[in-house]
Backbone as JSON, one array per atom type, in Angstrom:
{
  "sequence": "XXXXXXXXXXXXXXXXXXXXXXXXXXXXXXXXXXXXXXXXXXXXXXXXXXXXXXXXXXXXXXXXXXXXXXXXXXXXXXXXXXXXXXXXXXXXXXXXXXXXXXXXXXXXXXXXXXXXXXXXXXXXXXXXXXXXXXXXXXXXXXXXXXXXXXXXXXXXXXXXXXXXXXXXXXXXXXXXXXXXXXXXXXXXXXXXXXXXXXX",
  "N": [[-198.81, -96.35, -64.6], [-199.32, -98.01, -61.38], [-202.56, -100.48, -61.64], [-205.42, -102.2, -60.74], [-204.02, -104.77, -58.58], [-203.14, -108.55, -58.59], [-205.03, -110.49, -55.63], [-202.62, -112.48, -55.74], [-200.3, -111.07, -55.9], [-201.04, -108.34, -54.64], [-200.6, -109.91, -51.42], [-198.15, -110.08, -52.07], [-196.71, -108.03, -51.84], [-197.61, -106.78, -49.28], [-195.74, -107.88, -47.87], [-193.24, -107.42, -48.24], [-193.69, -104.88, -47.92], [-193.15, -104.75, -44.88], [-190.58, -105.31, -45.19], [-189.14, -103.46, -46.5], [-186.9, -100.81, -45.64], [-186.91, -97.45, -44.1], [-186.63, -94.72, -46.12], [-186.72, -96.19, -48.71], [-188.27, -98.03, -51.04], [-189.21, -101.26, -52.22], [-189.11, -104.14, -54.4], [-190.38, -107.73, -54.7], [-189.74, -110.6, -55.38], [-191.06, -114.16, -56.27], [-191.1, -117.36, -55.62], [-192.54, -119.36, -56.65], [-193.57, -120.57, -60.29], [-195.12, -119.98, -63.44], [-196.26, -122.36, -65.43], [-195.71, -121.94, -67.71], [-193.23, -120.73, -67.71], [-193.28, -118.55, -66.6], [-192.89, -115.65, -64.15], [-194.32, -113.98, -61.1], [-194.74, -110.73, -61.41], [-193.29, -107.97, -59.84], [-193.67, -104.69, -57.66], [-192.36, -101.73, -58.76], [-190.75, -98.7, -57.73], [-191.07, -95.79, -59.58], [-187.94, -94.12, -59.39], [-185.95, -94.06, -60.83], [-184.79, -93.87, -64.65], [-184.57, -93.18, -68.21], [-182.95, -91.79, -70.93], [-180.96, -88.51, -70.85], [-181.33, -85.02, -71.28], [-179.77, -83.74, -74.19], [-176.49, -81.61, -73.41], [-176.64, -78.6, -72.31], [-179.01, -78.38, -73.23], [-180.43, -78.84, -70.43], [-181.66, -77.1, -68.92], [-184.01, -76.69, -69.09], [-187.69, -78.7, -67.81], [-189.57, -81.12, -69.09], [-192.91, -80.7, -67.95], [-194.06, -83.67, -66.01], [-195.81, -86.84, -65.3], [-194.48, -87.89, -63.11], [-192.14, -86.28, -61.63], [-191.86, -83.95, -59.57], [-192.42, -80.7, -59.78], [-188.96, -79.06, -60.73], [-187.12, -77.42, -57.84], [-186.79, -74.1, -57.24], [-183.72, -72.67, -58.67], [-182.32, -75.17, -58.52], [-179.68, -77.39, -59.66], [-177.94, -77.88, -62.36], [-176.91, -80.46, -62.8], [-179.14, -81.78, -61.35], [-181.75, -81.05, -62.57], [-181.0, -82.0, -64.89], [-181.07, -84.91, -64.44], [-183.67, -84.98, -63.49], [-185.01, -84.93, -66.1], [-184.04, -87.25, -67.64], [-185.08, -88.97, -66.38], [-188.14, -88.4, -67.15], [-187.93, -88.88, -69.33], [-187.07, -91.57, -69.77], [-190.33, -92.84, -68.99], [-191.99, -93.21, -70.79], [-191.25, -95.97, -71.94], [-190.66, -97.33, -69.49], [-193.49, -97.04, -68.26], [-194.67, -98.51, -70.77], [-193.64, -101.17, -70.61], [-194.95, -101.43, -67.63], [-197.42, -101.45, -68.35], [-197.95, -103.79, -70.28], [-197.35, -105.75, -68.0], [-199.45, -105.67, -66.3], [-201.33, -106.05, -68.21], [-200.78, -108.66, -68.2], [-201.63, -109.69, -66.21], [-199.61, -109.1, -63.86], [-197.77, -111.33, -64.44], [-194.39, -112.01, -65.17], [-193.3, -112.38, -68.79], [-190.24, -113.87, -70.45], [-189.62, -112.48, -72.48], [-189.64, -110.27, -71.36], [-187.85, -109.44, -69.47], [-185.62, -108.75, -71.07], [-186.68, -106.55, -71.87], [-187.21, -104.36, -70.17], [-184.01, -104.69, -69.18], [-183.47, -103.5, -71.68], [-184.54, -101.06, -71.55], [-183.28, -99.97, -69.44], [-181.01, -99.41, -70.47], [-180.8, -96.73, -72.32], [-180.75, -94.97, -69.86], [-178.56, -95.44, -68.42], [-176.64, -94.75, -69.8], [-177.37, -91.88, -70.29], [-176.7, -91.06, -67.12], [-174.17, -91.47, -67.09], [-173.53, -89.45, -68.59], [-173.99, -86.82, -67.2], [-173.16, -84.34, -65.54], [-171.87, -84.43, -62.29], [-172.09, -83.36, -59.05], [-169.64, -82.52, -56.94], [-170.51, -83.77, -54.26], [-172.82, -85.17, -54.99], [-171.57, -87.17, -57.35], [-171.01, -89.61, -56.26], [-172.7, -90.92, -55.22], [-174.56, -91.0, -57.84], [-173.08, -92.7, -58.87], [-173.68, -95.1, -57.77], [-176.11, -95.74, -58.08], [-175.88, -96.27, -60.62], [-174.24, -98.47, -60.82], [-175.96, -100.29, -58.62], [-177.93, -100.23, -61.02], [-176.9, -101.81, -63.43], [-176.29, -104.06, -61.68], [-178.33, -105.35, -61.28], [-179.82, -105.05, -64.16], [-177.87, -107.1, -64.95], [-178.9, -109.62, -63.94], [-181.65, -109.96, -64.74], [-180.49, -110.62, -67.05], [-179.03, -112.16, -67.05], [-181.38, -114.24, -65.79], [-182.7, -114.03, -68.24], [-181.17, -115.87, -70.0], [-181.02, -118.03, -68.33], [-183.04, -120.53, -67.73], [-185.43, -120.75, -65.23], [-183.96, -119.39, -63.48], [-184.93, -116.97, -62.54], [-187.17, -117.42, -60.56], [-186.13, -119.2, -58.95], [-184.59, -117.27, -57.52], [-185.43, -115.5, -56.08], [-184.75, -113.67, -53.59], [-182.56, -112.88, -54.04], [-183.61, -111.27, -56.16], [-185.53, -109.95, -54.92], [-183.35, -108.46, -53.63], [-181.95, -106.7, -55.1], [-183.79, -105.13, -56.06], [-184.36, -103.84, -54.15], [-181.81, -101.91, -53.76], [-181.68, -100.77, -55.88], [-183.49, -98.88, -56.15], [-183.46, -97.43, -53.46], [-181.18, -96.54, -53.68], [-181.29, -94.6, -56.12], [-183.01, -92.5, -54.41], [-181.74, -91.67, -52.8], [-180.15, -90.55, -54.35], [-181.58, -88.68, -55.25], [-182.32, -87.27, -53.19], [-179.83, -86.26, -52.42], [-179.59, -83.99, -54.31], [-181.42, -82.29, -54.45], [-184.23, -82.82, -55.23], [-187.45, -83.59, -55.01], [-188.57, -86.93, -53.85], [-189.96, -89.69, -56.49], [-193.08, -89.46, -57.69], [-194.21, -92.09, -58.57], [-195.24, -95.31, -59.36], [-193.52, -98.58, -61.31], [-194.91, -101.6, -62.6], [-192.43, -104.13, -62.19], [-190.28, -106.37, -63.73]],
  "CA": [[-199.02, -96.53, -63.18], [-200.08, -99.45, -61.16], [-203.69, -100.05, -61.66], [-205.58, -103.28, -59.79], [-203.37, -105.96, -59.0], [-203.66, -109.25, -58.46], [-204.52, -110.56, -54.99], [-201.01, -112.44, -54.73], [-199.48, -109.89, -55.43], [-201.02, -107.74, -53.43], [-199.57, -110.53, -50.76], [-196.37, -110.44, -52.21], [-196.36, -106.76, -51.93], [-197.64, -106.88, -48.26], [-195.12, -109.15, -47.22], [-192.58, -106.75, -48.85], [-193.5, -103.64, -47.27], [-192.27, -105.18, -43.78], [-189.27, -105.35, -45.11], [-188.45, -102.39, -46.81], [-186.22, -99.66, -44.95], [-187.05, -96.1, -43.98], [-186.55, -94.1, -47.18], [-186.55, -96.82, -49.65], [-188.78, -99.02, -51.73], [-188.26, -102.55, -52.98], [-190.32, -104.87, -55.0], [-189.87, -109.11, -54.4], [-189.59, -111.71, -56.71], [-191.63, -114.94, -56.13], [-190.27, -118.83, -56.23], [-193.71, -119.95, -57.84], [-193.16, -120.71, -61.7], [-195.96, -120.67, -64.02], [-196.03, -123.81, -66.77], [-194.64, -121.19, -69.21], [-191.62, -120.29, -67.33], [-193.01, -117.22, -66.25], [-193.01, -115.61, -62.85], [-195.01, -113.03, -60.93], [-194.03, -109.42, -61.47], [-193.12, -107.07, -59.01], [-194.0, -103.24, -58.35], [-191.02, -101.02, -58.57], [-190.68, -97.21, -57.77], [-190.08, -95.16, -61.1], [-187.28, -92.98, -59.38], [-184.46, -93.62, -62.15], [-185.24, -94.14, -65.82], [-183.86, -93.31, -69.53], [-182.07, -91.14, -71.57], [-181.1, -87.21, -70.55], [-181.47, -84.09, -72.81], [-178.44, -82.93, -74.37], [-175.87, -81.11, -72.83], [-177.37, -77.17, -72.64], [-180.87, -78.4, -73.34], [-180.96, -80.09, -69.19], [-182.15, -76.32, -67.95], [-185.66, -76.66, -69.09], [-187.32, -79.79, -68.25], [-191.24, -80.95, -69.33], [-194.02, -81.4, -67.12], [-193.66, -85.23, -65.97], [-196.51, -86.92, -64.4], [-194.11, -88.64, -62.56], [-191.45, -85.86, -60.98], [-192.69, -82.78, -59.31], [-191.46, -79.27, -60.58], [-187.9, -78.72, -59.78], [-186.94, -76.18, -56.76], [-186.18, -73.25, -57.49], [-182.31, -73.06, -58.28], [-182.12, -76.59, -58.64], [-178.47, -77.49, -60.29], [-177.74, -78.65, -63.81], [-177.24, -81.87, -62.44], [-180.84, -82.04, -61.11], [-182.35, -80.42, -64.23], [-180.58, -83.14, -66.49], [-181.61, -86.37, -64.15], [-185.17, -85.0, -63.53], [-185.02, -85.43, -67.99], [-183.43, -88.29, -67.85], [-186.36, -89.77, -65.78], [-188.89, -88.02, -68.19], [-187.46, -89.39, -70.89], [-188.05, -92.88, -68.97], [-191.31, -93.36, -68.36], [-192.42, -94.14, -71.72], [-190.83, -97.01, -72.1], [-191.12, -97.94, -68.31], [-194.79, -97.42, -68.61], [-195.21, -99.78, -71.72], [-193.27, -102.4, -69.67], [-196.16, -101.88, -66.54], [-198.7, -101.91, -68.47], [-197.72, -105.16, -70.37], [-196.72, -106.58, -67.19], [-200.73, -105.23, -65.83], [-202.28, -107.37, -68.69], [-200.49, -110.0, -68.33], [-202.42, -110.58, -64.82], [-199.08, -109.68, -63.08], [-197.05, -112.26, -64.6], [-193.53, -111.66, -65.85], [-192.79, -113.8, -69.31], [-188.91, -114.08, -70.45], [-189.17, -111.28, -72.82], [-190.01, -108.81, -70.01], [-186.57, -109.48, -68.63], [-185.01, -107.81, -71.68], [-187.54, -105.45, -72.12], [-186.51, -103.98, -68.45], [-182.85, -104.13, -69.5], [-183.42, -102.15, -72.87], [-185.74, -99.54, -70.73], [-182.68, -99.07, -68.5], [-179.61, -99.01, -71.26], [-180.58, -95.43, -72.25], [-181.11, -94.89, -68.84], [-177.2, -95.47, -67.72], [-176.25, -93.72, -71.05], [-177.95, -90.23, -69.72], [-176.41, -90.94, -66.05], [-172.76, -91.66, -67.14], [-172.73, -88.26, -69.39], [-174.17, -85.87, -66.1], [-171.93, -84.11, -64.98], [-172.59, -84.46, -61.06], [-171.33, -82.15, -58.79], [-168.77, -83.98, -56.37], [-171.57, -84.15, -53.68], [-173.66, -86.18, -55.79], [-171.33, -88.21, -58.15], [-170.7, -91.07, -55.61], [-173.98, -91.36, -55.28], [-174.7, -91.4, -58.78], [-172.27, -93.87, -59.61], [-174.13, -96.17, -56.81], [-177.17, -96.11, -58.93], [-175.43, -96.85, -61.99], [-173.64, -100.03, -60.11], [-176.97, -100.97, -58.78], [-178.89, -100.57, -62.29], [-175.95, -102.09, -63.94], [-176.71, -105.66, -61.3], [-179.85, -105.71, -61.29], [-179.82, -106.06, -65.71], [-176.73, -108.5, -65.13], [-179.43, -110.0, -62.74], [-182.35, -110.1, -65.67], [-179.72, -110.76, -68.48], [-179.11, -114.05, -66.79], [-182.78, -115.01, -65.82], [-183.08, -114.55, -69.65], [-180.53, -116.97, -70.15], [-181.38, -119.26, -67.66], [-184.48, -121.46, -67.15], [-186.16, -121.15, -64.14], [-183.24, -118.28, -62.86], [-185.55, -115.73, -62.24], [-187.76, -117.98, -59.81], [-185.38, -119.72, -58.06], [-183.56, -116.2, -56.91], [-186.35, -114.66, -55.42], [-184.43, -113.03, -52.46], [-181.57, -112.04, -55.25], [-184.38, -110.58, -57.16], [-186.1, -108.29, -53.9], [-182.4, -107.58, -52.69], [-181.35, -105.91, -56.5], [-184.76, -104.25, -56.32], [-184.47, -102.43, -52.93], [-180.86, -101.61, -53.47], [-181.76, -99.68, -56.48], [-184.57, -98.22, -54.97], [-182.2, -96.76, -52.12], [-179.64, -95.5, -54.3], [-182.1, -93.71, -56.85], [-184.03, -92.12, -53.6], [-180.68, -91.55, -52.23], [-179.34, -89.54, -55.24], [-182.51, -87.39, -55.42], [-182.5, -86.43, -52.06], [-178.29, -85.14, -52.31], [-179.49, -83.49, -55.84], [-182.47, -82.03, -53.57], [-185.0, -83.58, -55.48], [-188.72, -85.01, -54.54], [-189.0, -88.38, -54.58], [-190.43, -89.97, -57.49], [-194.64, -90.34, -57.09], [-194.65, -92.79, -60.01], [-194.82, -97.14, -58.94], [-194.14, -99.45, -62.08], [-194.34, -103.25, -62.59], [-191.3, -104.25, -63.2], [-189.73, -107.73, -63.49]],
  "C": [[-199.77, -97.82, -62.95], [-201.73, -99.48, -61.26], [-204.24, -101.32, -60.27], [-204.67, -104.42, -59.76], [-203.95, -107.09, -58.42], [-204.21, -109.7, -56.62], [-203.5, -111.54, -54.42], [-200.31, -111.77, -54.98], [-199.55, -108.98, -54.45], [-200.0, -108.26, -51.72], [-198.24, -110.14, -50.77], [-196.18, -108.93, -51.5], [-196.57, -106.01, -50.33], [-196.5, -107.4, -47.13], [-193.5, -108.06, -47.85], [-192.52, -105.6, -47.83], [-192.98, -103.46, -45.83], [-191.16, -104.96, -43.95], [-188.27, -104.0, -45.3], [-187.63, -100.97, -45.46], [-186.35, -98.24, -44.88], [-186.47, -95.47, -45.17], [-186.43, -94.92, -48.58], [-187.9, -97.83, -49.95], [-188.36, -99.77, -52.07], [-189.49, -103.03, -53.92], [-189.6, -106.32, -54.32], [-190.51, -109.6, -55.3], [-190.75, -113.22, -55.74], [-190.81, -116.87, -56.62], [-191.41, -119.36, -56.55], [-193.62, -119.49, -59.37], [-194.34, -120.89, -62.61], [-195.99, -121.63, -64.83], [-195.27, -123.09, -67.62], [-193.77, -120.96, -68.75], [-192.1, -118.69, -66.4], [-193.63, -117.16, -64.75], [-193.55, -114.44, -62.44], [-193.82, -111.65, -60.96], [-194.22, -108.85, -60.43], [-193.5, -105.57, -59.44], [-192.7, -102.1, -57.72], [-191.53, -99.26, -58.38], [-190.05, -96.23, -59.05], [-189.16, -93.95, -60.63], [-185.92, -93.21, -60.19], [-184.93, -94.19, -64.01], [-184.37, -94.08, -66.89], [-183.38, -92.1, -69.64], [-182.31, -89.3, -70.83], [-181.31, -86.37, -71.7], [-179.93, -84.14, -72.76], [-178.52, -82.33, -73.32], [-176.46, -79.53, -73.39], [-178.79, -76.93, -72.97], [-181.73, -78.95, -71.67], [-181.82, -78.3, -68.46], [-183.93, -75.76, -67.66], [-186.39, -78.62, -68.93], [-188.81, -79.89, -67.93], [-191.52, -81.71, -68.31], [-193.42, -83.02, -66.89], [-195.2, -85.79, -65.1], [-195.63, -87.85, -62.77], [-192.83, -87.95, -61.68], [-192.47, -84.43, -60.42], [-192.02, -81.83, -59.65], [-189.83, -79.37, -60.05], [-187.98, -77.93, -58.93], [-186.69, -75.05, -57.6], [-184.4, -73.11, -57.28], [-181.79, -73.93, -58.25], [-180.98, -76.39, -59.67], [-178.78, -77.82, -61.85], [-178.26, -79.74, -63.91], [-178.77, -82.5, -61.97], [-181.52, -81.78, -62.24], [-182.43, -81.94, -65.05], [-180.85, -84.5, -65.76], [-183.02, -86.52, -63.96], [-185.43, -85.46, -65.03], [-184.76, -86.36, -68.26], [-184.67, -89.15, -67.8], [-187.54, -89.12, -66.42], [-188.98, -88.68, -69.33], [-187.64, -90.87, -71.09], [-189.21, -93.21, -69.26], [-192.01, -93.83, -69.5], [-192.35, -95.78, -71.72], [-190.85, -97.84, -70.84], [-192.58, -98.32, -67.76], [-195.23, -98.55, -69.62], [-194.63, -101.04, -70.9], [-194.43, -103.04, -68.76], [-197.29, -102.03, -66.73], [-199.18, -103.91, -69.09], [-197.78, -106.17, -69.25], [-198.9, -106.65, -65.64], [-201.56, -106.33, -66.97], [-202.04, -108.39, -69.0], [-200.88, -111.12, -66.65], [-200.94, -110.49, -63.86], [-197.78, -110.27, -63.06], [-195.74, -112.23, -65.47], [-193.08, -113.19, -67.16], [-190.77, -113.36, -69.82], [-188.26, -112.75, -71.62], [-189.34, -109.86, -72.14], [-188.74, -108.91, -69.83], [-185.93, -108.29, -70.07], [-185.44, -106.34, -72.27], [-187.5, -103.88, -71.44], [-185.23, -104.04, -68.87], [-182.61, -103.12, -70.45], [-184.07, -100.93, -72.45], [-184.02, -98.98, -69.86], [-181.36, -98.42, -69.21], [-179.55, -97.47, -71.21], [-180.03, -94.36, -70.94], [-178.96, -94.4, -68.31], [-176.34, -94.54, -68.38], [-175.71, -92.16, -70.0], [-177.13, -90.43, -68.42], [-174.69, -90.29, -66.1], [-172.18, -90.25, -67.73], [-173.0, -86.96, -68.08], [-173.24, -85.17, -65.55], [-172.55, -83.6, -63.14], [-171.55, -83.54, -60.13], [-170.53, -83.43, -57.45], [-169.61, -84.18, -55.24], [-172.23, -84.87, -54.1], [-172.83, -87.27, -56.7], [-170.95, -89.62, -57.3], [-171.87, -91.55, -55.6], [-175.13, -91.9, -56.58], [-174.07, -92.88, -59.22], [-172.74, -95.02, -58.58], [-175.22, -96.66, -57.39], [-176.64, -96.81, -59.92], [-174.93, -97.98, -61.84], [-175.18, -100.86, -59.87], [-178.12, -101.38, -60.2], [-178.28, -101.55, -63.24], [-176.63, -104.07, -63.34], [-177.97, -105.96, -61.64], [-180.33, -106.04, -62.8], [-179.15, -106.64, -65.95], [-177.79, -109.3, -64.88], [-180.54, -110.66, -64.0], [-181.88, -110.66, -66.64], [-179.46, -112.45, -68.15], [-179.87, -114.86, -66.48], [-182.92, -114.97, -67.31], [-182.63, -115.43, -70.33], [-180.34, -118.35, -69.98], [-182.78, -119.39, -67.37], [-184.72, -121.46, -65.89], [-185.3, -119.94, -62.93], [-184.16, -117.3, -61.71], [-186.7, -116.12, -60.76], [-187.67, -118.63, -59.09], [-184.78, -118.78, -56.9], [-184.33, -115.31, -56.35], [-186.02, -113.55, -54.72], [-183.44, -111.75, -53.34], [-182.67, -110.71, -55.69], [-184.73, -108.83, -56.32], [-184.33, -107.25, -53.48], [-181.72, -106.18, -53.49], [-182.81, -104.89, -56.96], [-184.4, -102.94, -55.62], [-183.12, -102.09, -53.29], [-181.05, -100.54, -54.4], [-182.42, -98.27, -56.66], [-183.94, -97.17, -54.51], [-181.24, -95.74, -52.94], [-180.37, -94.86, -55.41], [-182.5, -92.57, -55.43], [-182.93, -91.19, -53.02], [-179.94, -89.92, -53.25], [-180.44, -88.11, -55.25], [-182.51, -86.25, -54.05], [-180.35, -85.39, -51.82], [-178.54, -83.91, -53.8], [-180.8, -82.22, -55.16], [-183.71, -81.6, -54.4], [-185.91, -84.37, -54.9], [-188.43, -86.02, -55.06], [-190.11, -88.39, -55.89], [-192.02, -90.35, -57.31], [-195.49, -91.33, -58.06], [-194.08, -93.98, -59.57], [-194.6, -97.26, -60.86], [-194.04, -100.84, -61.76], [-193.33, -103.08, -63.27], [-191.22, -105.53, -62.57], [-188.9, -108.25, -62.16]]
}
């Protein structure tokens, strides 16, 4: 979880919350570059993450500090994406905390750090079996998680990418945002009460 941040971020993150849209979170990217290449980090909403349980293991699913119990009656499909996002937060946590003592500041191996956090992530989504109420919606996440590490995969590639595309950066935040928030609520699923930094 987020702890103190900096205050431009805080800014950034002020200047953000204007923007965002009734049921969604975003984070924003920054066009200031530090000497090393690296650029301020953003704070993301942990509502989609990594890998699911097996298939027949999704009907039990551990404590999380980061989902709230299921409903009662809650589907398969809910079961096995609440796990999914359990199964997350490790690895999304070591990201925010890195990205917490680094004052903030995203460097160029964060970018792939944030794509390998989400691989599992798409894995667990793609095997779900969603009920046809929910799989469009699923597969909107998986499109958005999908750009958004095209999005990283090519700031890692490119020099100065990631700090030039600022707007790119907030627009592939909030979209995924939306369509995580989006899926929980057709799966009828609390939102997620877990921020991280993310790139």
């Amino acid at each position: 979880m987020t702890s103190t941040l900096s205050v431009r971020t805080a800014v950034v993150m002020s200047v953000s919350a204007l923007l965002i849209a009734l049921g969604g979170c975003s984070t924003s990217g920054s066009p200031d570059v530090a000497s090393t290449g690296a650029t301020p980090a953003t704070i993301a909403p942990s509502s989609d993450a990594a890998p699911a349980a097996p298939p027949g293991a999704a009907a039990t699913v551990a404590p999380s500090t980061c989902n709230a119990p299921p409903p009662p009656g809650a589907s398969e499909a809910a079961l096995a994406y609440l796990a999914a996002v359990d199964a997350a937060t490790p690895a999304w946590q070591a990201l925010s905390t890195t990205l917490t003592h680094q004052g903030q500041v995203t460097h160029r191996d964060d970018l792939l750090t944030q794509v390998n956090a989400d691989a599992p992530f798409l894995t667990a989504l793609r095997e779900i079996d969603f009920p046809p109420d929910a799989a469009p919606y699923a597969d909107k996440l998986v499109l958005a998680i999908q750009a958004y590490d095209d999005f990283l995969t090519t700031a890692y590639d490119t020099e100065g990418y990631l700090a030039s595309h600022p707007d790119d950066d907030s627009r592939l935040n909030e979209t995924r945002a939306q369509s995580s928030s989006r899926l929980r609520d057709v799966l009828g699923v609390q939102p997620s009460n877990c921020t991280f930094n993310r790139p």
